[in-house]
Every structure is written in C-alpha cells, then in structure tokens.
FIPA-842452 format. One record per residue (C-alpha): residue number from 1; residue in three letters; x negated, y, z negated. Coordinates in pm, whole numbers, always signed. Layout:
<kemars>
n; res; X; Y; Z
NUM; ala; X; Y; Z
...
</kemars>
This chain:
<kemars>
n; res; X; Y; Z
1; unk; +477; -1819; +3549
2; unk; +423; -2158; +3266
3; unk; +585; -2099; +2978
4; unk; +219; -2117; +2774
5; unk; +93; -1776; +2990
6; unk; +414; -1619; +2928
7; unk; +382; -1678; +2593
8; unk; +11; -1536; +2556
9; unk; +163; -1202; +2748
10; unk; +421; -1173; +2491
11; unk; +172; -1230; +2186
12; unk; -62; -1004; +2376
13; unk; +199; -731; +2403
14; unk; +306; -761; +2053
15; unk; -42; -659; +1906
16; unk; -98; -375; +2158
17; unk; +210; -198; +1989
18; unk; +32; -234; +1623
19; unk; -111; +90; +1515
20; unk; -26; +312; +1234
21; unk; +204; +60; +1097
22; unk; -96; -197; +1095
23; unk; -363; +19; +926
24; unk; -62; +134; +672
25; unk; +26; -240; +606
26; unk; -266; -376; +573
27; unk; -403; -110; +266
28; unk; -113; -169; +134
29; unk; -244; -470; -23
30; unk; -529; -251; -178
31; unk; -716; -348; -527
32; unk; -387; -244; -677
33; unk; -170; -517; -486
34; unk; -419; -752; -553
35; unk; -401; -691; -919
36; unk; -35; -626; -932
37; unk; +9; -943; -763
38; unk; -198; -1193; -944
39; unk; -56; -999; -1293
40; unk; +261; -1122; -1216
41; unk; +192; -1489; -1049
42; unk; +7; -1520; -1394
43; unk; +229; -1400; -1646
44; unk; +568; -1558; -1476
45; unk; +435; -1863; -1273
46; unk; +671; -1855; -936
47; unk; +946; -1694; -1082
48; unk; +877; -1351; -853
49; unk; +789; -1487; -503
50; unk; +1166; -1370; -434
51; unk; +1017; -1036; -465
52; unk; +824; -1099; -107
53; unk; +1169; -1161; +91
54; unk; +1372; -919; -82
55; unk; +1142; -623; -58
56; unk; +1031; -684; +310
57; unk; +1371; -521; +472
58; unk; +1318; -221; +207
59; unk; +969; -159; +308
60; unk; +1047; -157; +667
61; unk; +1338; +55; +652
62; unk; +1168; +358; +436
63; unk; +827; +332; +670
64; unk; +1023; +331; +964
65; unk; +1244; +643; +848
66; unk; +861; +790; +771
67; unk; +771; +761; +1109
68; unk; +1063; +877; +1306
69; unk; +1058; +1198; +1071
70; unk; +678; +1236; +1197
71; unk; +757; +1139; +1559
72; unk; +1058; +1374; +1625
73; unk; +949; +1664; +1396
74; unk; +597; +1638; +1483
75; unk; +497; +1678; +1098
76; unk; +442; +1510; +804
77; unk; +676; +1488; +528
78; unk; +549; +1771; +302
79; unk; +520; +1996; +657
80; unk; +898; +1863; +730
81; unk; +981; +1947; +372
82; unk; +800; +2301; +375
83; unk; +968; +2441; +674
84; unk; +1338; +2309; +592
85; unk; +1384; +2262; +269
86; unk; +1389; +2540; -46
87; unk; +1000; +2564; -199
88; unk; +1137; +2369; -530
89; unk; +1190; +2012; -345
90; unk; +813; +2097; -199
91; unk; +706; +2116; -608
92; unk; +894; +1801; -700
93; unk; +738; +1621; -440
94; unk; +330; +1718; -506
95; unk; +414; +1671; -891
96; unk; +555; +1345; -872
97; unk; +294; +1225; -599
98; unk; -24; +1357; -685
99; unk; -60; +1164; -1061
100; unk; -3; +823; -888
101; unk; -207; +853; -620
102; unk; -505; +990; -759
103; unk; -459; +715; -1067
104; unk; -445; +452; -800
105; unk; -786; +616; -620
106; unk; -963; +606; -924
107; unk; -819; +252; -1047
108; unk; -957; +88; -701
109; unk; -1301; +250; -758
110; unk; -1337; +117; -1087
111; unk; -1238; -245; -972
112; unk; -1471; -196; -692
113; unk; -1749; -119; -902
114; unk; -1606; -397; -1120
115; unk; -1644; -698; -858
116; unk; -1980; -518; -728
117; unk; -2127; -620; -1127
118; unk; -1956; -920; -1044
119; unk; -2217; -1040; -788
120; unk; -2490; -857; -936
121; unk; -2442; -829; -1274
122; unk; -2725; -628; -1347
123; unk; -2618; -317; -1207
124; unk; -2367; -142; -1415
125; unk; -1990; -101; -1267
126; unk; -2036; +292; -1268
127; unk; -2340; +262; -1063
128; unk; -2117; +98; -756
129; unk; -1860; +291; -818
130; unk; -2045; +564; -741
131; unk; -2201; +447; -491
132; unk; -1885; +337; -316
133; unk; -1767; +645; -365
134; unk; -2082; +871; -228
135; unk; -2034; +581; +89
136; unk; -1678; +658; +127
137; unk; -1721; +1046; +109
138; unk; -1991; +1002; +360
139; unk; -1779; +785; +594
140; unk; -1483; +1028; +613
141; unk; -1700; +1376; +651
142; unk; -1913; +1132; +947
143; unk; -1714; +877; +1080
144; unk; -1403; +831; +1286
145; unk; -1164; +664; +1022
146; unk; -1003; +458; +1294
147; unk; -1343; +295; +1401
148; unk; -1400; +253; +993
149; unk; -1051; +112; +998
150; unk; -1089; -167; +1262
151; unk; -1429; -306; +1079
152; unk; -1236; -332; +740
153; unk; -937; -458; +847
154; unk; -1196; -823; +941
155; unk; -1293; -777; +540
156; unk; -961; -787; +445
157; unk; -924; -1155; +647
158; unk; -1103; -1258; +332
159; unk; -732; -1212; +176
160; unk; -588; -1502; +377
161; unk; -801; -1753; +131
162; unk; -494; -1721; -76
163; unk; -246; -1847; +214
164; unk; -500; -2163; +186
165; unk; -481; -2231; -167
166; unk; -160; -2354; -283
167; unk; -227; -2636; +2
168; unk; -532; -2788; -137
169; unk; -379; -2798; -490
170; unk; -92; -2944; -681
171; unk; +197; -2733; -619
172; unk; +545; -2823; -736
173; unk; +731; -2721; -430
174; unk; +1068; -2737; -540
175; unk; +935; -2470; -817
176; unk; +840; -2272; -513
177; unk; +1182; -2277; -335
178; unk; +1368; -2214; -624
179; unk; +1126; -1905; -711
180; unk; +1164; -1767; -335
181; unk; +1496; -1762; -296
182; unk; +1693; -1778; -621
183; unk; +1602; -1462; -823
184; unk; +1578; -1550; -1224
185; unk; +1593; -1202; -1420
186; unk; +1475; -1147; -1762
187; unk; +1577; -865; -1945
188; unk; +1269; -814; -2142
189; unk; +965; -543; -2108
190; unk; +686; -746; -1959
191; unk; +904; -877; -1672
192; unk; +1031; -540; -1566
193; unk; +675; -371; -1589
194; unk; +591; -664; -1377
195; unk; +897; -642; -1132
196; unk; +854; -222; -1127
197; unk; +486; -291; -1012
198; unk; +552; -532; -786
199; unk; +807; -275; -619
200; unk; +553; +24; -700
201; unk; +256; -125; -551
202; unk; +496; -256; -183
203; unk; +678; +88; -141
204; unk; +448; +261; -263
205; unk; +458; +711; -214
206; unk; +146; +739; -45
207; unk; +222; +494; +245
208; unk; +529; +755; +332
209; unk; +306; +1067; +330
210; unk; +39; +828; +571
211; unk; +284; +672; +814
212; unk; +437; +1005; +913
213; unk; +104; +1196; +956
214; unk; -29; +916; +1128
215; unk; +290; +924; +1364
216; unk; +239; +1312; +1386
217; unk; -190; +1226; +1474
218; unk; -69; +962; +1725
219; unk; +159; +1196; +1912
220; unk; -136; +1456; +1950
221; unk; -367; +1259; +2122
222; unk; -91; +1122; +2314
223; unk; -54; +1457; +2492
224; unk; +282; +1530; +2674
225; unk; +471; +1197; +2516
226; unk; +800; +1133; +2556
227; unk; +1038; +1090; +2281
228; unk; +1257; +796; +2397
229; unk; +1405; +471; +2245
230; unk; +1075; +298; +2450
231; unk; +852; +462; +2192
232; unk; +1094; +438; +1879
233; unk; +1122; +69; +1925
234; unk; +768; +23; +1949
235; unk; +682; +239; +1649
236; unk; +961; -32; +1483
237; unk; +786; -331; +1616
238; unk; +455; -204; +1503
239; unk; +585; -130; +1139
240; unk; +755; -473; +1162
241; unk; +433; -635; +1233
242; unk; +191; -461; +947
243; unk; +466; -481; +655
244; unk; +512; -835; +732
245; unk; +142; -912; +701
246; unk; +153; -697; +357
247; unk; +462; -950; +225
248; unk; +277; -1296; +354
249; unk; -48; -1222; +181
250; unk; +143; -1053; -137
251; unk; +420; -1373; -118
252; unk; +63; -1617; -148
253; unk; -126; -1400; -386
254; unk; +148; -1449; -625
255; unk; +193; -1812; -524
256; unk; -194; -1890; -613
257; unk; -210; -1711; -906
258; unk; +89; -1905; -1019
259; unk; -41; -2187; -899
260; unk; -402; -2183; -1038
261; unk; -424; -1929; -1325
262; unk; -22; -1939; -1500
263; unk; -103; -2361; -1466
264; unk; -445; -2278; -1617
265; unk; -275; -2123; -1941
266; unk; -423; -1781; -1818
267; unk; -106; -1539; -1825
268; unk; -292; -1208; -1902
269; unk; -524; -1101; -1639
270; unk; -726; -864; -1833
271; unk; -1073; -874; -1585
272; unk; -1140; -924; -1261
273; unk; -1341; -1237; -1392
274; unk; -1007; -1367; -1475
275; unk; -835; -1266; -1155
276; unk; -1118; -1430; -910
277; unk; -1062; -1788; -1113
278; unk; -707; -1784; -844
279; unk; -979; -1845; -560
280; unk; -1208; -2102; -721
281; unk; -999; -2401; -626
282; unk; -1095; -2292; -259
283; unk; -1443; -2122; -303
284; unk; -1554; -2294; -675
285; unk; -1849; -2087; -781
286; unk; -1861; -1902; -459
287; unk; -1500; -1745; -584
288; unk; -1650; -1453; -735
289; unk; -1846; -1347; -419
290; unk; -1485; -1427; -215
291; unk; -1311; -1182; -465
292; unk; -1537; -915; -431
293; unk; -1574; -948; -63
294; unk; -1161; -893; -52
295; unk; -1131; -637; -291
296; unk; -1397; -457; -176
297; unk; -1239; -435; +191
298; unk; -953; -372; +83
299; unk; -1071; -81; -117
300; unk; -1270; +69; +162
301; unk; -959; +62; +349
302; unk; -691; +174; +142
303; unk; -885; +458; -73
304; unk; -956; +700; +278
305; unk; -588; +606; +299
306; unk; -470; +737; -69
307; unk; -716; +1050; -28
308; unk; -569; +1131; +279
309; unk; -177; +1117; +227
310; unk; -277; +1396; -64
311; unk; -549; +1578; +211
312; unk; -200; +1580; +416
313; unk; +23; +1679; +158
314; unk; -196; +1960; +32
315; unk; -322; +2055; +437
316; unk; +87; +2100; +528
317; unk; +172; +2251; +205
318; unk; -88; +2553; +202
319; unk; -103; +2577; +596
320; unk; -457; +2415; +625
321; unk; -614; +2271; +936
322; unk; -558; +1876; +919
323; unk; -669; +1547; +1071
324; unk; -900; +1314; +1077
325; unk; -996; +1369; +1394
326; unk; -1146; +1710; +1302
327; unk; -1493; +1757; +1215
328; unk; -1540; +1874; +858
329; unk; -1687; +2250; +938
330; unk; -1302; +2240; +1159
331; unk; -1086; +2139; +819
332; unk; -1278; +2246; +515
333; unk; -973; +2209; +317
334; unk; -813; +1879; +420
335; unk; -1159; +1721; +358
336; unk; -1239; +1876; -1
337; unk; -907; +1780; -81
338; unk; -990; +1413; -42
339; unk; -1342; +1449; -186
340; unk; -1190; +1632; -509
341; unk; -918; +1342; -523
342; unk; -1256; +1059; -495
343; unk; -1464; +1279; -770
344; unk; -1132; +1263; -1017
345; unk; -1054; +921; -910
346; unk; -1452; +819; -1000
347; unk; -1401; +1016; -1336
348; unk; -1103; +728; -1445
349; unk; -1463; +525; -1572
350; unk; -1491; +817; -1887
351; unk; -1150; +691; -1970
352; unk; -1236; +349; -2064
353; unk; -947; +162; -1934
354; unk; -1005; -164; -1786
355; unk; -955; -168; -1410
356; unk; -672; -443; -1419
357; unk; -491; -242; -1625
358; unk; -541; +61; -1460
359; unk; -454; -57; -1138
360; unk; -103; -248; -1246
361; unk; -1; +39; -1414
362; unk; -111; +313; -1137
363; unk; +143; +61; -942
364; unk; +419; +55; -1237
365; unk; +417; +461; -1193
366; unk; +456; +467; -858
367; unk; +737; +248; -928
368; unk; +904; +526; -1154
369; unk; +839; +794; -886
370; unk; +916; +680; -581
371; unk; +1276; +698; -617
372; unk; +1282; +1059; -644
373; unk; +1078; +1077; -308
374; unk; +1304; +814; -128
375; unk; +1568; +978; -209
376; unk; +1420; +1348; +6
377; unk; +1334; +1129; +310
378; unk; +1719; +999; +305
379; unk; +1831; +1346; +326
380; unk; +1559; +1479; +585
381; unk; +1617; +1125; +827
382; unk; +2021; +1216; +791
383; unk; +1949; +1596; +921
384; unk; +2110; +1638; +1250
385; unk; +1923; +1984; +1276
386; unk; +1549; +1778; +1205
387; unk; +1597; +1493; +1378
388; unk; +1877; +1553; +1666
389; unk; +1967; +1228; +1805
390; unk; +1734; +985; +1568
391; unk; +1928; +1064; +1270
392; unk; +1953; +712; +1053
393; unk; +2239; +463; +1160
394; unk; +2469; +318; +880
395; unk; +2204; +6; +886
396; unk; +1931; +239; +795
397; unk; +2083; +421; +548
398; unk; +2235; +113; +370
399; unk; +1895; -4; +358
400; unk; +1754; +271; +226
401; unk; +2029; +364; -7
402; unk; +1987; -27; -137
403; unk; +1594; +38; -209
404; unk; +1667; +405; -403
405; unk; +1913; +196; -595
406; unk; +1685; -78; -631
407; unk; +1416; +112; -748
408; unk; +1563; +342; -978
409; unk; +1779; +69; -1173
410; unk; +1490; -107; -1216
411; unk; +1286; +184; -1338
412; unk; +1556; +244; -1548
413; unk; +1578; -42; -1730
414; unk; +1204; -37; -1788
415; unk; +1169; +315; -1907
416; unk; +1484; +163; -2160
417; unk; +1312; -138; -2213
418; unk; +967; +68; -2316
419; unk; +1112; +364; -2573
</kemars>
C-alpha cells in the first residue's frame, strides 16, 4: 500500500469516528463565541490568543468525562445525578444551569434577528427573531435534528473566513507569538469579564448536559454495544476532533478581531455592525452578508442544542420520555420544554439589551457557574459504584481538577473585581 492511500484511509477513518463530539464542538462556537470572541480580540488586541491553547486540554478532559458518564451509565448527567446522588445536588444543578442557558438561547435569537436587519434592514430584528424562532420550533417538532445538524454544520464553514484574514492583512507576528504562548494578566475588571467569558463561552454547562445524552442517544440506536476501550477511545478521538475545531476558529476569531477592529481603534463591540467590520478586509461590503450567513448557522445549530441539554435535564429529572428521535405526540414534555425555553429566550427582545452584550455576558455567567457543575461530574466520573472500571485516571482528574481551579479563581477574582 503507497504511503498517499494509506494516508487517505487514516484521514478517512478519523472522520468516521466524529459524532457527538463534532455536533457538540462545532455549536460551541455559537453567536455567543462569536461575540465573546471578537469582544475580547477588540478590547485586548492579541493579548488572549493564549486562551485557545490553554483551554483546549480543559475542554477535552470535562467533555470526555461527560461522555464516559453517559456511555457506562447509560444516562445523562441530571439522570446519573437523580438516581445516585441526594435530591439537593439535583436542585443545585437545574438552578445554576437553567439561568445561563436560557440567557444564552435568547441572546443568540436576538443577534440572529440582529444580522437578519443587517441584510435587510427594513424588517425589524424582532420580526426574524421570531421567525427564526417559529423555524426552529418547527424543525425540532418535524425534523430529525441530526439531518438539520449535517446541513448547518456547511453554514458554519462560513466561520473559517476568519482563519483567512490575518493572512491578507498586516499582522505583527511576533505580537502573535508572544500573545499565544506567553500569558500577560491584568488584574483589572474588563480583562477578567473578558477572560471569564472566554472560559464561559469554551466550557460552557450546556455542552456537559449534551455530550452525555448524546452518548446515552448513540448507545440506543447502537443496540447490543459493547462497552470496551475500542469504543472509549473512539468517543476520545471524536471529542478530540470537534473541540479542536472549536479552539482553531475561536484562536482566529480573536486573532482577526485583534487584527482588524483593536488596530481600527474599535475596542468596544457594542453591535453586530461593529463586530462584522473583523470580516471586511476579506469580504469588503459583502462582510455584512458573510457575518450573518455565520452567525446565523451557527445559531441554527447551537440553539436546538441549548434547548435540548435543558429538554434533557428537565426529561431525566421528572421521569419524562426523551430524545430526539421521538416524535412529539411520543415526548410531549421533552419537546415543550425546549419550546418554553425558545418562547423565554425570544422574550430577552422586551428587555432591551443589546445582543452583544447579552451574549458576552450570558457567556461571563456561565463562567461563574460552571465550576459548581464541574465540580459534580468530578465526583460522579471518580464513583467506582457508577462507572466500574472507567473511573478517571490521575491524568483526568488533574485535568479536571486544574479547570475547577481555573475557573473558579478566575470567577473569583471577577466577582472581587465587580463589588
């Protein structure tokens, strides 16, 4: 066999073990990540592409732990939770959740409906946000969310325009390497609202509840699997690949908006007008249509996403039927869950907050909550009794004793920093 054919077996083989971990990576740079992302190239320049490398090995770790817990227990984390843990732990959990992930919902709708006025400015953002919502709603009740999923995911290739950009401008590149691999901290407000977003919007709650019920739907249709190390290590290698496409595009959204926006003078991203100037070096006046096209995609993607992890949560927590497979007459619950969670998402409009805001700050409060939830997956991937013999190694739990650390200092400091 030529080394060129054994090469195109191995690529092949790589991308038939992407799955859950592919759909979870890929949302994860929702309207939110885009936001969070370009907030923080603008404010600080290149000073947080060390954020890309350093969080990378975090993320993998806690959506790997996800996954095992789903693949050896057969439930999510809430249904883990519910059957092994006391009923208080189960409360923490949907209090601490639910806020952030219906904020984030309702903060991607609005910048949908945001970049929708961008292209055709005279419709009014509320009248595509509803409309994206009314399509969404429909989609989920009608549509298989995995054949949804594999049309989006070519949207969100609009996303890569940002791996372009830093190429065709001028980029100091010593700036670059210094910001990617020697951290520079400043202890003031804006940089740790920035730096608890940029962790809040990467390991982010809802991608936890997702990866293990997607494990859990995986398993079903897979009838009679096998739990072996064969199927752990290619859950790993499909987590692997989707987290690393999350940290590329995230490491270049930062790097453009440093690039063209913190260069430009622009360090406060207040509208998505502002925040589609990143891609005009690329696109010029065809940057606003590029813009919309990606943050559109990746809000189709990412929102069934968010509305399911709390359709899950809810589903496992009140003994409801569950899946996405179902039809909707089959799980009346699960899917009014996620259709209440769109409505009250839709309903962030009455607020008046713009959607940049909204959708850093939806990532800045994940940021404060995750560590209590990271934290209860550490305990459940360390119980012998759950998990038998996939209990976390002292790698794993390093790892994910690093990113509660991590996390919580940092949220710390903030929370300080703030009052």
């Amino acid at each position: 066999m030529s080394k060129g054919s054994s090469l195109t077996k191995k690529i092949k083989l790589f991308f038939s073990k992407l799955g859950p971990g592919l759909v979870t990576g890929a949302s994860d740079d929702d309207p939110s990540g885009i936001a969070t992302y370009t907030q923080a190239g603008a404010k600080f320049g290149t000073n947080l592409l060390w954020t890309a490398i350093v969080t990378y090995p975090l993320m993998v770790n806690i959506q790997e732990m996800c996954a095992r817990v789903g693949i050896i227990t057969g439930k999510g984390i809430t249904g883990t939770i519910k059957s092994s843990y006391p009923k208080s732990i189960l409360y923490i959990l949907v209090l601490a959740s639910f806020p952030a992930i219906t904020l984030n919902i309702g903060a991607d709708i609005a910048a949908m409906g945001a970049v929708g006025n961008l292209i055709i400015p005279q419709v009014a953002p509320f009248v595509f946000s509803i409309f994206f919502t009314l399509l969404l709603i429909f989609g989920i009740i009608y549509w298989s969310y995995t054949a949804i999923a594999k049309i989006l995911k070519w949207l969100c290739l609009v996303l890569f325009c940002y791996l372009i950009i830093p190429f065709t401008t001028k980029t100091n590149w010593l700036d670059v390497i210094q910001g990617t691999f020697i951290p520079q901290f400043k202890f003031e407000k804006e940089y740790f609202i920035a730096l608890v977003g940029i962790l809040g919007t990467t390991i982010s709650p809802y991608l936890f509840f997702w990866q293990a019920n997607m494990e859990v739907e995986e398993k079903k249709h897979r009838k009679h699997i096998i739990v072996d190390k064969k199927l752990i290590s290619d859950m790993q290698t499909d987590i692997k690949g989707g987290m690393l496409l999350t940290n590329v595009v995230f490491y270049f959204i930062i790097l453009t908006s440093g690039t063209v926006l913190f260069k430009a003078g622009i360090t406060d991203v207040e509208t998505v007008e502002q925040a589609a100037q990143a891609l005009k070096p690329l696109a010029g006046e065809m940057a606003y249509a590029l813009f919309a096209l990606g943050v559109i995609g990746t809000g189709l993607l990412a929102i069934p996403v968010l509305a399911g992890s709390l359709s899950y949560m809810f589903a496992e927590a009140f003994d409801w039927e569950e899946g996405l497979d179902k039809k909707f007459s089959e799980a009346k619950g699960f899917y009014f869950t996620m259709v209440i969670s769109m409505l009250l998402g839709l309903a962030i409009h009455l607020t008046g907050v713009s959607p940049v805001k909204a959708l850093y700050y939806s990532a800045v409060l994940y940021g404060i909550t995750a560590p209590v939830l990271i934290g209860i997956i550490l305990h459940i991937a360390n119980n012998k009794k759950l998990m038998k013999h996939y209990v976390n190694t002292k790698k794993q739990n390093f790892f994910g004793f690093t990113t509660l650390l991590v996390m919580a200092a940092c949220s710390g400091i903030l929370l300080y920093l703030l009052f």
